[in-house]
C-alpha positions as CSV (number, residue, x, y, z in Angstrom):
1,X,-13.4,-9.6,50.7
2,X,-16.3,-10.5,52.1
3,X,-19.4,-10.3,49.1
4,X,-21.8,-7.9,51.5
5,X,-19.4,-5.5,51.4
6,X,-18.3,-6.1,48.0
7,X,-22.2,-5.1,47.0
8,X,-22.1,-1.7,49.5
9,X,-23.9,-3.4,52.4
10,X,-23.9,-1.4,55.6
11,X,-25.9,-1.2,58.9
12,X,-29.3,-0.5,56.5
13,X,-29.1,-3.7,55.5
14,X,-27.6,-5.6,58.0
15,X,-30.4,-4.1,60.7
16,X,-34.1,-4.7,61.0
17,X,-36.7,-3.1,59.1
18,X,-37.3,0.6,60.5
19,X,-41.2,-0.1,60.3
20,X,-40.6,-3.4,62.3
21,X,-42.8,-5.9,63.7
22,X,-43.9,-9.8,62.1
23,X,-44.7,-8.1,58.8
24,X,-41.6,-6.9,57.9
25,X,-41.0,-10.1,56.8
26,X,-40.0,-12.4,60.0
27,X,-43.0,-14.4,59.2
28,X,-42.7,-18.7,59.4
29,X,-42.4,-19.1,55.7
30,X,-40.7,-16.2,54.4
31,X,-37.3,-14.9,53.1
32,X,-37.3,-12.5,56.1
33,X,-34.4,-10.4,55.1
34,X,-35.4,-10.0,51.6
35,X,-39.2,-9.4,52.5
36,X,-38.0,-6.8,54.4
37,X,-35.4,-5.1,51.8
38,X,-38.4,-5.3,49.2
39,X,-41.1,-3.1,51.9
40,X,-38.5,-1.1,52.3
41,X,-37.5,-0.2,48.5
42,X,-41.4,0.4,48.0
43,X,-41.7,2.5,51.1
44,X,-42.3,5.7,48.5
45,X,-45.0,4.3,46.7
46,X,-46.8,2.7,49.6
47,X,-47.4,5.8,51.9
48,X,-48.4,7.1,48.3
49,X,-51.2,4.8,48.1
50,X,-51.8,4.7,51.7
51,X,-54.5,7.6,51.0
52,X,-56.7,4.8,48.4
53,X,-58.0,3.2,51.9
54,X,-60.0,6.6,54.0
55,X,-61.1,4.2,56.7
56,X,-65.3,4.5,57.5
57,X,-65.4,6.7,54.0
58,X,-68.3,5.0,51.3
59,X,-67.2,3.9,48.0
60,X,-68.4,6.1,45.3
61,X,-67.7,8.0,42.6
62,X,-65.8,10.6,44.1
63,X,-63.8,8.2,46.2
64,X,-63.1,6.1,42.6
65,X,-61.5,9.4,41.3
66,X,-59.2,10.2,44.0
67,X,-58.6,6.3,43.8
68,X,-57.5,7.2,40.1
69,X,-55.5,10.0,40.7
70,X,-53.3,8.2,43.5
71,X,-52.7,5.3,40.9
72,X,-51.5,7.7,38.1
73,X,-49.4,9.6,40.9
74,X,-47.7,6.0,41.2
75,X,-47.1,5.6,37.7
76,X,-49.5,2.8,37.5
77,X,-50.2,4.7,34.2
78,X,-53.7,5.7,32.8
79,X,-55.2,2.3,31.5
80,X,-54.4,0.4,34.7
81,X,-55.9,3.2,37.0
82,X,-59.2,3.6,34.8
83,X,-59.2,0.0,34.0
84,X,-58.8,-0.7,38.0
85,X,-61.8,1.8,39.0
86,X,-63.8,0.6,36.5
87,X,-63.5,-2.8,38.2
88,X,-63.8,-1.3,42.0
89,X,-67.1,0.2,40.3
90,X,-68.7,-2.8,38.9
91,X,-68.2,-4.6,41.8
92,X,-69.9,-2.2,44.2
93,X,-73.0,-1.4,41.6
94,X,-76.1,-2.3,43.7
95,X,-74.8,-3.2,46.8
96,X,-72.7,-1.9,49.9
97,X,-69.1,-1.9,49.4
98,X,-67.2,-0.1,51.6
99,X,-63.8,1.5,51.4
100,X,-62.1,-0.8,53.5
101,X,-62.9,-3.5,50.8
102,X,-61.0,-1.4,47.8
103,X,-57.2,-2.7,48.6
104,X,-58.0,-6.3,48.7
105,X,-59.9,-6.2,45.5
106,X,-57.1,-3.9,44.0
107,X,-54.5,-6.1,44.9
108,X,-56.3,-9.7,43.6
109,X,-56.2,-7.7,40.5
110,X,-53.1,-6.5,40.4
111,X,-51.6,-10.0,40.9
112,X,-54.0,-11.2,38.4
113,X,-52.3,-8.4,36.2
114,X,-49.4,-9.3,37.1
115,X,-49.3,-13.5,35.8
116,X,-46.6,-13.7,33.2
117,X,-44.2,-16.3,33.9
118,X,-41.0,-14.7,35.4
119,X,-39.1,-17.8,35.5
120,X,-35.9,-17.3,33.8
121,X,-34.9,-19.5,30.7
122,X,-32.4,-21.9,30.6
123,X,-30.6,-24.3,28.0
124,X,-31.5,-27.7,27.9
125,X,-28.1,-28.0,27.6
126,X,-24.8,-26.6,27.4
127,X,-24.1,-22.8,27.7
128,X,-26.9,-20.5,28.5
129,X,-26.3,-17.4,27.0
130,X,-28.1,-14.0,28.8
131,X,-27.9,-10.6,27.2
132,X,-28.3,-7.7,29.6
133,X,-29.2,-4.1,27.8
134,X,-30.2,-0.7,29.0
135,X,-28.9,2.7,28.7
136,X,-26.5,4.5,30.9
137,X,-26.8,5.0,34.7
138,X,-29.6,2.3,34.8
139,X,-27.2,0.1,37.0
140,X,-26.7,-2.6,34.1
141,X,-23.1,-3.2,35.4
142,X,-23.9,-3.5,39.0
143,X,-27.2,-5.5,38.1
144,X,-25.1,-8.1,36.1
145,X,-22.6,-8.6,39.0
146,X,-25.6,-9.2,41.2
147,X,-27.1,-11.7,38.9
148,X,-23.6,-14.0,38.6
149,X,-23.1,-13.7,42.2
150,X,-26.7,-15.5,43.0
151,X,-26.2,-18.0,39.9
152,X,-22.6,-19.0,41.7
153,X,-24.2,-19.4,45.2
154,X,-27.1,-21.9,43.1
155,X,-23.7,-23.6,42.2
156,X,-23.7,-22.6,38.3
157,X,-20.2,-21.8,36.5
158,X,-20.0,-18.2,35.1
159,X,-18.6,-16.1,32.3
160,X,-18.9,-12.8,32.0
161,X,-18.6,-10.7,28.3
162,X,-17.3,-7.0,28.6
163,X,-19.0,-5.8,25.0
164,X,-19.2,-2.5,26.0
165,X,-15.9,-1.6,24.3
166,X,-16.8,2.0,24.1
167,X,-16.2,2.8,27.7
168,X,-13.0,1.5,28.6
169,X,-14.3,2.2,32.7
170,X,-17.6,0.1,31.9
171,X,-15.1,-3.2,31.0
172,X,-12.7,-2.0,34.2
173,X,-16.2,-1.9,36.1
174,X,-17.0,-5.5,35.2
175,X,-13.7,-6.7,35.9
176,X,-13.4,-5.7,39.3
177,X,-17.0,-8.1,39.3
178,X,-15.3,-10.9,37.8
179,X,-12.2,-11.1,39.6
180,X,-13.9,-10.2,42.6
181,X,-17.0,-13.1,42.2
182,X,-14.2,-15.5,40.9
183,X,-15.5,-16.2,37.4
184,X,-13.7,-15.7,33.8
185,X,-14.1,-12.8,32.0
186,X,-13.6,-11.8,28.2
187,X,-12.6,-8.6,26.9
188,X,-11.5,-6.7,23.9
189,X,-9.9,-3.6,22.9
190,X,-11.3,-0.3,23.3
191,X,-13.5,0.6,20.4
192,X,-13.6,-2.4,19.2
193,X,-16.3,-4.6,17.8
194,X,-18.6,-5.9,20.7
195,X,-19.6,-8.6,18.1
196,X,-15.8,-9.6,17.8
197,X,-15.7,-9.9,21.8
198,X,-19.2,-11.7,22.1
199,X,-18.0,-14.6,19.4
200,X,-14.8,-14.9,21.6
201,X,-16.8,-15.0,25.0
202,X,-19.5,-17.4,23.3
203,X,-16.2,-19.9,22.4
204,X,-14.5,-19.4,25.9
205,X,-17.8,-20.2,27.3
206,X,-18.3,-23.1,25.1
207,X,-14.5,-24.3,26.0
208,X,-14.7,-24.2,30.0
209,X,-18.7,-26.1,29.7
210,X,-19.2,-22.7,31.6
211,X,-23.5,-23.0,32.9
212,X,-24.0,-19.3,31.3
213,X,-22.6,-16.6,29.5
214,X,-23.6,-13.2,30.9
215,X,-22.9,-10.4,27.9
216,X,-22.5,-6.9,29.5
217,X,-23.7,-4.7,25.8
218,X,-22.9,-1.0,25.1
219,X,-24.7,1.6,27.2
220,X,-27.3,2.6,24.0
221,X,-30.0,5.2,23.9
222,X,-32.6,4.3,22.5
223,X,-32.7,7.1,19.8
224,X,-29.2,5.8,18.5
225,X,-30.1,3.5,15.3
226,X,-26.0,2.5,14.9
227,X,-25.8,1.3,18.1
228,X,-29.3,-0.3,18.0
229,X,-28.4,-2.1,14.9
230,X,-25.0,-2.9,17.0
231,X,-27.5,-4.7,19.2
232,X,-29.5,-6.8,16.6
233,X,-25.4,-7.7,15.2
234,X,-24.4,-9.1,18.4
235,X,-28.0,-11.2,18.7
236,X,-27.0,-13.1,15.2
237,X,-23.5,-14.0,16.3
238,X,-24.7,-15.6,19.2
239,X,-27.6,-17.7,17.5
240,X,-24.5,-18.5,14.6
241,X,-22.9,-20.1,17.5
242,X,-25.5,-21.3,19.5
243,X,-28.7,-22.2,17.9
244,X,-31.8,-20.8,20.1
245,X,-29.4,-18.4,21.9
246,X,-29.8,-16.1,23.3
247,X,-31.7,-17.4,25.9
248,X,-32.3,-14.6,27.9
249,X,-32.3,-11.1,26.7
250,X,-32.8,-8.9,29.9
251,X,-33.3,-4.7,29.6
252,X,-32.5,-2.6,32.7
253,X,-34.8,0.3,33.5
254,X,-34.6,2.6,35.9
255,X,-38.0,3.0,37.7
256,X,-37.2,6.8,38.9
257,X,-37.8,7.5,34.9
258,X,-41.3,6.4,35.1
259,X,-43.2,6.3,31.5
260,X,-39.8,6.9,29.5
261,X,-38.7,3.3,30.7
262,X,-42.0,2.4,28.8
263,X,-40.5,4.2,26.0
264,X,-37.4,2.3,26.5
265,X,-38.2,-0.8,26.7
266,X,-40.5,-0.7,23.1
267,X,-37.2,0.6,21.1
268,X,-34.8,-2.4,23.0
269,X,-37.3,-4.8,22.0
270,X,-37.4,-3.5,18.0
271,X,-33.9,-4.6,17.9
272,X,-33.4,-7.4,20.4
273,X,-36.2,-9.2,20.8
274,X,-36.3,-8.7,24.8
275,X,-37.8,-11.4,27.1
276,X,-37.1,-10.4,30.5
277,X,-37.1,-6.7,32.7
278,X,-34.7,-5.7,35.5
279,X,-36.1,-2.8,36.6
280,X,-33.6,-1.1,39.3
281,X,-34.3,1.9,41.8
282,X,-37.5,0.9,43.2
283,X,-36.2,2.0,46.5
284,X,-35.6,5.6,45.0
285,X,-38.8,6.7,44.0
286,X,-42.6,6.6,44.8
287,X,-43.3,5.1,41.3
288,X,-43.4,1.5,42.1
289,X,-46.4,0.9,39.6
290,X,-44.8,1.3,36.5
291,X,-44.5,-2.0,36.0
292,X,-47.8,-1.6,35.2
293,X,-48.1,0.2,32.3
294,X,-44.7,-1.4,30.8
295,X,-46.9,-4.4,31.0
296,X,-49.6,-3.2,29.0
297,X,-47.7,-1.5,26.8
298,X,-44.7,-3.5,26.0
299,X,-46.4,-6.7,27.0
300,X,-42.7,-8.3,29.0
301,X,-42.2,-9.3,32.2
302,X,-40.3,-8.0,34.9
303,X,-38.0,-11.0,36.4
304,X,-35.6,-8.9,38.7
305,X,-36.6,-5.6,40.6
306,X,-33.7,-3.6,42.5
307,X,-35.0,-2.4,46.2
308,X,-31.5,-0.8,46.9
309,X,-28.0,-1.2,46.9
310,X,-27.3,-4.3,49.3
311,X,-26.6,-7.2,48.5
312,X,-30.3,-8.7,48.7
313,X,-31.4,-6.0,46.5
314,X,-31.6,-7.2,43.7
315,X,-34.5,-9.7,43.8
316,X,-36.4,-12.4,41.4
317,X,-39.7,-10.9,41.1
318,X,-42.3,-12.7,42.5
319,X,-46.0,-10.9,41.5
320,X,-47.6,-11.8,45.2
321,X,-45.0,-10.7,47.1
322,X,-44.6,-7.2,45.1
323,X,-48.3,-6.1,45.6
324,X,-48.1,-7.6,49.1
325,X,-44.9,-4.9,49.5
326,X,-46.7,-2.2,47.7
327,X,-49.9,-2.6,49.9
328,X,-49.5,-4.0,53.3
């Protein structure tokens, strides 16, 4: 079966842009397709803060607080916005600034805001081993099978780890990924202990010289301390076996939650150290900036974002290119 249609892709992703035109991504230099997918996914957010730039209007301190209020309407949370306005009004003390100035400053800041490294970490050698968390209904699942597909088209061998043994259709879900992608998969019994199946996944990994270990973990809220400390279990079995592992410990969020993904994100950290967000249903809603506040708050950066459900979806996160997307 072909993999665009393994991932739901149809005619919206298949066909051009419906805004169109050189910009959508057909530019000499650019990814066109997935340029394209990400303007699209951030459509919401962008005709949100379409109002920040009145064309002909002067910059001043009424314009600054409707500049606020459109920021915190995008989730870019309350410390960005002020901390952004207080910037736009700095730079236009004591001279003329005009409106039509206020998105290009905004945006050098937001990409300044924006500079963690979001490369993803690697072994030096061996297995790398990648963790993905997040509650349920974030697309975890789907995410990871997005994730092994581009590592096997960058030519990388891949094992998969169905630790969620307490839904039976959460391991039958990543199954149909894995025989469907072509790469090994390890399983246990339902209920069992998802530490139990990660040492057996780490080993199988270890025995086929697999290039990573993806672990699919346990659907946990954030609020549940037993399957939290389930969690922190499964970290020390894989640094037992691997010293340094995991290498990667990715947390799902789902942007259409806004400031509880902030929430989120905190309590996945307390008991996996967390080095990496995939934050999923971009396309969904017009809070595209709470990447924002997750990264003053939590302090991690985002490495995948989810634009929709095609097979491009699913995209590295590259800082430029999102505020270029949210803006343009």
């Amino acid at each position: 079966m072909a993999l665009g249609k393994l991932f739901g892709r149809g005619k919206k992703e298949d066909g051009p842009s419906p805004e169109g035109g050189a910009e959508d991504g057909q530019e000499p230099g650019r990814k066109g397709g997935a340029f394209a997918a990400l303007r699209r996914g951030l459509s919401k957010t962008r005709e949100k803060l379409a109002a920040i730039v009145p064309i002909g209007r002067k910059l001043d301190e009424e314009l600054l607080e409707e500049i606020e209020a459109v920021l915190i309407q995008a989730d870019f949370g309350p410390i960005t916005a002020m901390e952004l306005c207080d910037q736009l009004r700095d730079a236009y003390k004591g001279k003329e600034f005009s409106s039509e100035e206020a998105t290009p400053f905004l945006k050098e800041r937001l990409v300044e805001k924006l500079g963690q490294d979001t490369s993803l970490r690697f072994a030096e050698s061996g297995t790398s081993v990648f963790v993905v968390a997040g509650v349920n209904g974030v697309g975890k699942t789907t995410s990871i099978a997005k994730i092994a597909k581009q590592f096997r088209e960058e030519g990388r061998t891949v094992v998969l780890a169905a630790a969620d043994t307490f839904r039976a259709a959460a391991v039958d879900q990543l199954g149909i990924w894995s025989e469907r992608l072509e790469v090994e998969m390890v399983r246990g019994r339902e209920g069992g202990d998802p530490a139990s199946v990660v040492f057996d996944a780490v080993e199988k990994a270890q025995e086929l010289e697999a290039d990573v270990l993806i672990i699919d973990t346990a659907g946990r809220l954030h609020t549940e301390k037993g399957l939290m400390d389930q969690l922190s279990k499964i970290g020390r079995v894989i640094e037992k076996k691997i010293p340094g592992a995991p290498h990667e410990v990715l947390q799902v969020l789902d942007a259409t939650t806004g400031q509880n993904a902030v929430t989120q994100a905190q309590a996945f950290h307390a008991a996996m150290p967390v080095t990496g967000l995939v934050l999923t249903k971009l396309d969904g809603t017009a809070r595209g900036g709470v990447i924002f506040p997750i990264l003053d708050q939590v302090g991690l950066p985002v490495k995948y974002i989810g634009v929709g459900e095609g097979i491009d979806d699913l995209q590295r996160f590259e800082p430029e290119r999102f505020v270029d997307a949210l803006f343009d």
